[in-house]
N, CA, C and O atoms as a MOPAC input file, in Angstrom:
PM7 MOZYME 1SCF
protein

 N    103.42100 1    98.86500 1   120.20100 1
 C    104.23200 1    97.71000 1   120.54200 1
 C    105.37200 1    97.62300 1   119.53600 1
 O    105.08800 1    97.55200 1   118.34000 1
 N    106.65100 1    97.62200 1   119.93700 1
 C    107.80100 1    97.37100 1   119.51000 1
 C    108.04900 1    95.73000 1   119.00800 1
 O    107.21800 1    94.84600 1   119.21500 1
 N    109.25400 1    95.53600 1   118.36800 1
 C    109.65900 1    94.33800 1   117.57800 1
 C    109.88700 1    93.62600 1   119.73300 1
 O    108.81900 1    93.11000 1   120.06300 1
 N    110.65700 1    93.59100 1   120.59500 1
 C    111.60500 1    93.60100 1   121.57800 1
 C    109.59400 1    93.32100 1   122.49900 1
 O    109.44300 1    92.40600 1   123.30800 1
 N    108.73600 1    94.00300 1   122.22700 1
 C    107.61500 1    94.05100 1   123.10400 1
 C    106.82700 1    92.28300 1   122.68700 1
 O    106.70300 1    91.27200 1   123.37800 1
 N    106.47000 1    92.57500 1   121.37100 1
 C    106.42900 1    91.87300 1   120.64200 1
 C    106.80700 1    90.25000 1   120.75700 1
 O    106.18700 1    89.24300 1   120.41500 1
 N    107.94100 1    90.42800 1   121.31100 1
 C    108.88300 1    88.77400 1   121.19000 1
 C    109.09500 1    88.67300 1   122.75900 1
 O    109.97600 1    87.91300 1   123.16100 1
 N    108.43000 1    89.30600 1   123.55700 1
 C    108.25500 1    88.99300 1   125.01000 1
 C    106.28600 1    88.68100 1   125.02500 1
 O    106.01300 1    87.77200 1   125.80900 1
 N    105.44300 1    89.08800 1   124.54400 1
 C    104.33400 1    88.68800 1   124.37000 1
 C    104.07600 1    87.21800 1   123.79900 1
 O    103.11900 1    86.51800 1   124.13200 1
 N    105.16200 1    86.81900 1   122.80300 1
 C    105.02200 1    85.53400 1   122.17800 1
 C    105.55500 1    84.58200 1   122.94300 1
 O    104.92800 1    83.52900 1   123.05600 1
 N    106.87900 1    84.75700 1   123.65700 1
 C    107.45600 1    83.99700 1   124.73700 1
 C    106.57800 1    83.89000 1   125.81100 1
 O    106.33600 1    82.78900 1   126.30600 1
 N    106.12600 1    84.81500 1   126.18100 1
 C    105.09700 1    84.31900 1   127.57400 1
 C    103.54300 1    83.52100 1   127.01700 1
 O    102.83400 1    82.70000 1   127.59900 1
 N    103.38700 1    84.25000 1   125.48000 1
 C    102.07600 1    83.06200 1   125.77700 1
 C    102.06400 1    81.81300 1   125.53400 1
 O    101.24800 1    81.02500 1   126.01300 1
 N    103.15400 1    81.47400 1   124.61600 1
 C    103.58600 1    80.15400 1   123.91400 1
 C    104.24600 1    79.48800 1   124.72200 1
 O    104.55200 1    78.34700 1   124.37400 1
 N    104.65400 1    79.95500 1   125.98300 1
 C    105.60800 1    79.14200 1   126.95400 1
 C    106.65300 1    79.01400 1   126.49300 1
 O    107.05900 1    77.91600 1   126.87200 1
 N    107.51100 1    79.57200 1   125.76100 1
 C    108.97600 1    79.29300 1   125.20400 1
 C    110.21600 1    80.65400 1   125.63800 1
 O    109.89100 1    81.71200 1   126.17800 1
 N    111.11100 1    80.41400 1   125.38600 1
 C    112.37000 1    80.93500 1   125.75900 1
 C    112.06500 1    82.45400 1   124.55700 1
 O    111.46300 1    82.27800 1   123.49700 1
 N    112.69600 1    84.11200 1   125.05900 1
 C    112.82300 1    84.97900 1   124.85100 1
 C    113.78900 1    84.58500 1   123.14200 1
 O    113.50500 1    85.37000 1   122.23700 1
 N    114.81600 1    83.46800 1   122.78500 1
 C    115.68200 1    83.75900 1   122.11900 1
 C    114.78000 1    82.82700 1   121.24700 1
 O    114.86900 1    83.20300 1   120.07900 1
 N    113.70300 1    81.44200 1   121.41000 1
 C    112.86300 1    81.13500 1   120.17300 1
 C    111.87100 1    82.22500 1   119.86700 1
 O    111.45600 1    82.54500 1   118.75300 1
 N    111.65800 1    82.58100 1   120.66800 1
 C    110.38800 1    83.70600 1   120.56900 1
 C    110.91000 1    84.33600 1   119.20400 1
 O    110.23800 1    84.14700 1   118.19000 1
 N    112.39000 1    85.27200 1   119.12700 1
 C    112.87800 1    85.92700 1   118.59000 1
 C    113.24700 1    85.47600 1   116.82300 1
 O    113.25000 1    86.10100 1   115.76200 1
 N    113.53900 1    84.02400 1   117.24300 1
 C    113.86500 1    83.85700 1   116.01300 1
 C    112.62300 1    83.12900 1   115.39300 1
 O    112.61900 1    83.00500 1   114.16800 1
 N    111.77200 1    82.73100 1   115.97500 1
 C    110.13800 1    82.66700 1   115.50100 1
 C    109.68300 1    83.85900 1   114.42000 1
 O    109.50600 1    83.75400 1   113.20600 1
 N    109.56800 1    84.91500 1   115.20300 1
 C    109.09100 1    86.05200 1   114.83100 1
 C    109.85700 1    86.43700 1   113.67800 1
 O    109.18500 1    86.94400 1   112.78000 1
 N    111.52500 1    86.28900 1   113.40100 1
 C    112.36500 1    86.78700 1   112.75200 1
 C    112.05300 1    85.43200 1   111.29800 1
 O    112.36200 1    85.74300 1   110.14800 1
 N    111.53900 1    84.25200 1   111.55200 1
 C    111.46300 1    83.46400 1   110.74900 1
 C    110.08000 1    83.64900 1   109.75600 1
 O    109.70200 1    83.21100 1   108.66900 1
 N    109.61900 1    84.47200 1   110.69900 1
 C    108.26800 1    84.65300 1   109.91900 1
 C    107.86900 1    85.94100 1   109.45300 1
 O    106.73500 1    86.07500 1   108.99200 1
 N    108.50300 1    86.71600 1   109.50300 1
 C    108.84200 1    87.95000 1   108.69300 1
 C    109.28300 1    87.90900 1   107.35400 1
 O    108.78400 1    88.47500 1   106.38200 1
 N    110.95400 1    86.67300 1   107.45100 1
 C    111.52800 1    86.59800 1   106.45900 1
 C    110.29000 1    85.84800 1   105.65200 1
 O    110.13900 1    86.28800 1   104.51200 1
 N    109.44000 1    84.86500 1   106.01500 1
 C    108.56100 1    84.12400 1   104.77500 1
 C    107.29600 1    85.12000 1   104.08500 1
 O    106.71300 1    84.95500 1   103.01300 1
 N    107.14500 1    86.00200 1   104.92400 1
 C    106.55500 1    86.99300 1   104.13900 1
 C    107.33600 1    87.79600 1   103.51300 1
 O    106.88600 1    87.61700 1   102.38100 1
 N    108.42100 1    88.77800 1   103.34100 1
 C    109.42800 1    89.15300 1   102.91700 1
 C    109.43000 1    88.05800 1   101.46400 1
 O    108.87000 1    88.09900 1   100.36900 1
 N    110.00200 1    87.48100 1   101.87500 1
 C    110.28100 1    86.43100 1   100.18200 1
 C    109.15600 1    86.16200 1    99.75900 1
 O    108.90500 1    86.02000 1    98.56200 1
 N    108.44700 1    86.07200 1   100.55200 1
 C    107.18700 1    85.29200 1    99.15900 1
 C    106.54000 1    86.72200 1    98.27100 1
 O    106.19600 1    86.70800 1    97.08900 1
 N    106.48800 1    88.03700 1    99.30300 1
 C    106.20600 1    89.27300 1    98.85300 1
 C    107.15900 1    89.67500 1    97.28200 1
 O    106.71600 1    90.03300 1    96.19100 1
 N    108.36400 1    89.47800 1    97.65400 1
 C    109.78900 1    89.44700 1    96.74400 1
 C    109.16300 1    88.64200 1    95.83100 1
 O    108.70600 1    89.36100 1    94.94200 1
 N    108.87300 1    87.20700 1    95.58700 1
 C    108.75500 1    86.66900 1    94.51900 1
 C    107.40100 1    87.39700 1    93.83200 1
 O    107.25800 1    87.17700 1    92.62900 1
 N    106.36500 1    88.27200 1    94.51200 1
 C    104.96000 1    88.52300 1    93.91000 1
 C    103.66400 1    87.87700 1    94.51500 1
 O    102.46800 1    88.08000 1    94.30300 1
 N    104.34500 1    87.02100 1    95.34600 1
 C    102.76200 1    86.03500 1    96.02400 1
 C    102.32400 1    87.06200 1    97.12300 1
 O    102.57200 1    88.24100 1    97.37500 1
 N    101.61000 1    86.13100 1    97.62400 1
 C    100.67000 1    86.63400 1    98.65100 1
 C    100.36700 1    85.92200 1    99.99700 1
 O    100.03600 1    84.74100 1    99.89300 1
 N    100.44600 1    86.59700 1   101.57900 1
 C    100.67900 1    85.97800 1   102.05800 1
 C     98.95600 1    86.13000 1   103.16900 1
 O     98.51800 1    87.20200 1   103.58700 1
 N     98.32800 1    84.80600 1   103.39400 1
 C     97.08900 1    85.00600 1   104.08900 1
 C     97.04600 1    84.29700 1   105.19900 1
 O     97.13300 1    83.07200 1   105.28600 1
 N     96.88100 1    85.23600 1   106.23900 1
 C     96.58000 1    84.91500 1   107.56600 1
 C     95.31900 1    84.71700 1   108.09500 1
 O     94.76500 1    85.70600 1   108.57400 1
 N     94.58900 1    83.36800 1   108.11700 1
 C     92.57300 1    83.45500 1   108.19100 1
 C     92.86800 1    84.05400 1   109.31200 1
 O     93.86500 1    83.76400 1   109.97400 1
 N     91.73700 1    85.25400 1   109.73800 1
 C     91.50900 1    85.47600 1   110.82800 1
 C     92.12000 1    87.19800 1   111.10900 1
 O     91.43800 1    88.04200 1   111.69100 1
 N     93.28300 1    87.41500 1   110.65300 1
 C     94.00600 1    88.75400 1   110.40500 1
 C     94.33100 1    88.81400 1   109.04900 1
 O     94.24900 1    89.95200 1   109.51100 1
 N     94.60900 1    88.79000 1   107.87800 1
 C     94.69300 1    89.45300 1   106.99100 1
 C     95.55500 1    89.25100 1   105.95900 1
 O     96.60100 1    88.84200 1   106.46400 1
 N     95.63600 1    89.30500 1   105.08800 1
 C     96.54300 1    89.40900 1   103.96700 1
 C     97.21600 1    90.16000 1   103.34500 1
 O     96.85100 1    91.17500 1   102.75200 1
 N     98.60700 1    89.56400 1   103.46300 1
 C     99.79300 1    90.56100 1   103.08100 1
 C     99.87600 1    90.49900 1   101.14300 1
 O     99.36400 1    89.51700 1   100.60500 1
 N    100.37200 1    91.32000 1   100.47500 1
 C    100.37300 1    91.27800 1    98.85400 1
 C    100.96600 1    92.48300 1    98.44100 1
 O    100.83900 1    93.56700 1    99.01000 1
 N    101.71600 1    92.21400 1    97.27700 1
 C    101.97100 1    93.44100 1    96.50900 1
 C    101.13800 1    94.11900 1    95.74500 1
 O    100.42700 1    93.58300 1    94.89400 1
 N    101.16200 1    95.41400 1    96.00400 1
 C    100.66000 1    96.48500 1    95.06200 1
 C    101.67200 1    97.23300 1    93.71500 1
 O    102.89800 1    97.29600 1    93.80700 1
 N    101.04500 1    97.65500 1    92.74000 1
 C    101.85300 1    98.24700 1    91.91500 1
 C    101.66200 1    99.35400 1    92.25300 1
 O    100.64400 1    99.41500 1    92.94200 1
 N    102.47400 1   100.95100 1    92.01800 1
 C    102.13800 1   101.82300 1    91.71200 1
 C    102.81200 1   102.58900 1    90.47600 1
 O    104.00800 1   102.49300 1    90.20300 1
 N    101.92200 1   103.33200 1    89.79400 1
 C    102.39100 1   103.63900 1    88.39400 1
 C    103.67300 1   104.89300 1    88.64700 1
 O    103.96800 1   105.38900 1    89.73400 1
 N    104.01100 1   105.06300 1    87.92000 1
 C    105.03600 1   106.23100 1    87.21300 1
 C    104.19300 1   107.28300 1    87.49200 1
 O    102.96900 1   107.21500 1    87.38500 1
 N    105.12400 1   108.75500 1    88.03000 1
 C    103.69600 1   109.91000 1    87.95500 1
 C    104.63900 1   111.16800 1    88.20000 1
 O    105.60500 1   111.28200 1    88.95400 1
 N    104.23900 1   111.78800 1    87.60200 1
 C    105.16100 1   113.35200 1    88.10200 1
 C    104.39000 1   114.14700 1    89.41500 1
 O    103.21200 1   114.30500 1    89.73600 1
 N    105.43300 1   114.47000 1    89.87200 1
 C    105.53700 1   115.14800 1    91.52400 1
 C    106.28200 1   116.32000 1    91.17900 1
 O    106.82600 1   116.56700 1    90.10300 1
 N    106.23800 1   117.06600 1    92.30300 1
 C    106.78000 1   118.16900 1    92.27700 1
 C    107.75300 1   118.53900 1    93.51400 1
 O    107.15700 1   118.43400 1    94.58600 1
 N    109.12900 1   118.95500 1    93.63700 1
 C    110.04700 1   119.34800 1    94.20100 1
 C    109.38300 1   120.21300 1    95.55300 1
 O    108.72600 1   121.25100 1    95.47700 1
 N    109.71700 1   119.55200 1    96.66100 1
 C    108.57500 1   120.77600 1    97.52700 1
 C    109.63300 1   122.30000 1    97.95800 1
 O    109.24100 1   123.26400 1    98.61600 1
 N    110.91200 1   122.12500 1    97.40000 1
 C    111.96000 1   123.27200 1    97.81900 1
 C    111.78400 1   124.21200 1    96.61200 1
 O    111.56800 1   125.39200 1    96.88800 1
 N    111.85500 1   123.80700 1    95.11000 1
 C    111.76100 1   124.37300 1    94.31500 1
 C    110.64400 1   124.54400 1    93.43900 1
 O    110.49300 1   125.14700 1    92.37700 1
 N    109.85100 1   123.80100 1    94.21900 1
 C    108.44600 1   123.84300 1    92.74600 1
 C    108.58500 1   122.81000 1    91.59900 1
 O    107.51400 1   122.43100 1    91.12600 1
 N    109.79000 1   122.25700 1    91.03500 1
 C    109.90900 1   121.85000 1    89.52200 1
 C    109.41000 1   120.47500 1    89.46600 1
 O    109.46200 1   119.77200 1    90.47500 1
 N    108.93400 1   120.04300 1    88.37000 1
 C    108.58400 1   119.09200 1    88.52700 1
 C    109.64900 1   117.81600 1    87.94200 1
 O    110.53300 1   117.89100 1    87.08900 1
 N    109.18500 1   116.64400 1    88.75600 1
 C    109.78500 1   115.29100 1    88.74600 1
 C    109.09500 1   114.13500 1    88.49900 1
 O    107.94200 1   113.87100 1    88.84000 1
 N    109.82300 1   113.50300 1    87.92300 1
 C    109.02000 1   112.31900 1    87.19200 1
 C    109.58800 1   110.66400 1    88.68400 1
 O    110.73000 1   110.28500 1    88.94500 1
 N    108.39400 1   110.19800 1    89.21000 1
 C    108.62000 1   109.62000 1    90.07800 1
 C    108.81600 1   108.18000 1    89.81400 1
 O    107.66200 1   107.76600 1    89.70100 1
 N    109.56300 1   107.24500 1    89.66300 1
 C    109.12000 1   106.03600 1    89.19700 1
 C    108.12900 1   104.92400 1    89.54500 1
 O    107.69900 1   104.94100 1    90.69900 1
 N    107.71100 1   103.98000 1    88.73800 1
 C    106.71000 1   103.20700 1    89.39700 1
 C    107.77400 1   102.25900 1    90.41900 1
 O    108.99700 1   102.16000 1    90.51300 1
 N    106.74600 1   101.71400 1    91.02600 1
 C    107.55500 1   101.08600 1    92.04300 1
 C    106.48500 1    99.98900 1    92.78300 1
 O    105.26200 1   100.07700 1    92.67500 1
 N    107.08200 1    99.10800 1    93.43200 1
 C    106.49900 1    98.03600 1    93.94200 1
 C    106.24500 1    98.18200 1    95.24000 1
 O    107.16100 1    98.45700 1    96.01500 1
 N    104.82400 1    98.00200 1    95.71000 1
 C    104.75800 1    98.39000 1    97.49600 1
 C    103.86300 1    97.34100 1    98.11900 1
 O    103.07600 1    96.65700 1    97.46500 1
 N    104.09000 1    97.23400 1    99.84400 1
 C    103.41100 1    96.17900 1   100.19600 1
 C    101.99300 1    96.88200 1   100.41300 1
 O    101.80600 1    98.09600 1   100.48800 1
 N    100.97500 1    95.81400 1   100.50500 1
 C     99.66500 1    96.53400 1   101.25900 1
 C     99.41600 1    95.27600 1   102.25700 1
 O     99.89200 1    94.15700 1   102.06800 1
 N     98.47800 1    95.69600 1   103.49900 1
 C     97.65400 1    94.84400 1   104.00600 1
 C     96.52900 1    94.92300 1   103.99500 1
 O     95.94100 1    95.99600 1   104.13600 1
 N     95.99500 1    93.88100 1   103.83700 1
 C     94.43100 1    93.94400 1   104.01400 1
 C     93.66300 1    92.83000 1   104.89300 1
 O     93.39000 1    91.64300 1   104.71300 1
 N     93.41800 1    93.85400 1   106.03000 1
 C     92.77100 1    92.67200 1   107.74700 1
 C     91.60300 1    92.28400 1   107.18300 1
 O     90.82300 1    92.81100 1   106.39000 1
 N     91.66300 1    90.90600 1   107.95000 1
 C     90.40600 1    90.25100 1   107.68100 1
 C     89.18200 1    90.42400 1   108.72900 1
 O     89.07800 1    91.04100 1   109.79000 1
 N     88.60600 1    89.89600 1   108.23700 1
 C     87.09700 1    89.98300 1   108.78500 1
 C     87.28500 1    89.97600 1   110.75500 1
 O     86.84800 1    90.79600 1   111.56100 1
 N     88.00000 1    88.86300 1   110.96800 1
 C     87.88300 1    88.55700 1   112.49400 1
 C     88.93800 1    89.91000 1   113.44700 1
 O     88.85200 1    90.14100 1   114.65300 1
 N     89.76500 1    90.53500 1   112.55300 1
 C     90.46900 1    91.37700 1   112.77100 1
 C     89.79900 1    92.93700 1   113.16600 1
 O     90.14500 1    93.60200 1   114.14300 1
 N     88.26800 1    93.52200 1   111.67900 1
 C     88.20900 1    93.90900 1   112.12100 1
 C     86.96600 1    93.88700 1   112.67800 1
 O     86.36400 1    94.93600 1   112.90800 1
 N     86.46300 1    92.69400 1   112.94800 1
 C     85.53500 1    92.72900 1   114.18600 1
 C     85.82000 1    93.00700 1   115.72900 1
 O     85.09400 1    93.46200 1   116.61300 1
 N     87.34100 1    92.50100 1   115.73000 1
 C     87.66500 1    92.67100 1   116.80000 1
 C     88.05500 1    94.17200 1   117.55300 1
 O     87.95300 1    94.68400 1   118.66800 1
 N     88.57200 1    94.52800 1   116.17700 1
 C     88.46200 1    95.93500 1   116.83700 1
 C     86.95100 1    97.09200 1   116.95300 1
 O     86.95600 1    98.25300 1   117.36200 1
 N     86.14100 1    96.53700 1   116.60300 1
 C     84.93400 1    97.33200 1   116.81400 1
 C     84.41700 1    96.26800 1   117.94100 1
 O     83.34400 1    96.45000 1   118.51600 1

């Protein structure tokens, strides 16, 4: 399912117009987005919780030349589904 699939699923079940649907969805991206940005954490009972992960500094290697590279640490999202999520899928 696409972003466009997505915001026609929310419009038909919520009973609302294709263009709130859109900016629903687009409003609630951005509040995970920023709160991710500031370091928080974002929890959905039922599906899951969004949060930052760290990952450290680490040398890699060039896959054209072999040499090695020093990769920086860097900040990444993770999710982690909750319980009703993955019950549902089993």
């Amino acid at each position: 399912m696409n972003k466009t699939e997505l915001i026609d699923h929310i419009a038909e079940q919520a009973d609302i117009s294709k263009a709130a649907a859109g900016r629903a969805l687009d409003a609630v991206i951005a509040g995970v987005k920023g709160t991710l940005k500031k370091g928080g954490s974002v929890t959905l009972v039922g599906f899951g919780t969004f949060a930052v992960g760290k990952r450290t500094a680490r040398t890699g290697r060039n896959p054209r030349t072999g040499a090695a590279i020093k990769i920086k640490a860097a900040k990444v999202p993770k999710f982690r589904p909750g319980k009703a999520l993955k019950d549902a899928l089993n």
